[in-house]
N, C-alpha and C positions, 0 to 999 in steps of 0.2 A: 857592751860597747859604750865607752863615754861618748855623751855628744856633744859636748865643747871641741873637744881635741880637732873629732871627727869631721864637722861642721866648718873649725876654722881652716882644716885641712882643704877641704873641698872648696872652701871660698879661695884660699891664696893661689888654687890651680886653676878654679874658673875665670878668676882677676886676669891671670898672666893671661888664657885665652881670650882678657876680653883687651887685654893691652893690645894683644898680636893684632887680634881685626880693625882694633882703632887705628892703627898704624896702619896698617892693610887700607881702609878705609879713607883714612884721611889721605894719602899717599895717592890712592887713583882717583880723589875729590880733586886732587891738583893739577893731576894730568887732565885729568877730561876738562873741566874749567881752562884751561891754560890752551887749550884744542880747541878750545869751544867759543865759549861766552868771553874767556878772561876772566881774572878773578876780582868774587865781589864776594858780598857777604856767604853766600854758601859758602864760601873754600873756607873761611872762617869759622861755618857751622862746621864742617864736614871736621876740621882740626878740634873741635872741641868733643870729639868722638875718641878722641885718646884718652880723655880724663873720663869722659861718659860711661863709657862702653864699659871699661876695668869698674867703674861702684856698681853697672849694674849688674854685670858679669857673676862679679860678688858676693853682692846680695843673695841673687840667687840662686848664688853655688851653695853659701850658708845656709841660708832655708832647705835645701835641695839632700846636703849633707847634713843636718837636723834631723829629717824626716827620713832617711836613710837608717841614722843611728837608731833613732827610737825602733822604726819597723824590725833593724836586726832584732835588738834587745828585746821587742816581744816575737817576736820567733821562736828566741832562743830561749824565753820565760814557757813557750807553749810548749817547746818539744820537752823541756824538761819536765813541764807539769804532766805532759802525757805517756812520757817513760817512766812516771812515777817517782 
């Protein structure tokens, strides 16, 4: 198994999940502030949770699918050396 492919695979689907809960996230930062306090800086932190969330999401999902590929490819390196 390569692990470029594999790794940047697993990054662009962790991303999209980290897009959804930024939005997720920042979406009921607004409601509850808006219920609440009114908005101030939080509702601002809470919106830059769209950009956040998806690099760190990312990150890693890359490392995550890295360590993925490698672990297949020596699995797949042992079973073969051990069927001969």
């Amino acid at each position: 198994m390569r692990i470029l492919p594999t790794a940047t695979k697993a990054a662009r689907w962790t991303a999209a999940l980290g897009l959804a809960c930024g939005i997720l996230y920042s979406v009921g930062g607004l409601l509850y502030d808006l219920l609440t306090t009114g908005l101030n800086w939080g509702t601002a932190l809470a919106f830059m949770a769209i950009v956040g969330m998806p690099l760190l999401f990312g990150t890693v999902g890359f490392v995550l699918g890295a360590l993925v590929a490698i672990a297949s490819g020596l699995s797949r390196d042992i079973r073969d050396w051990m069927s001969g």
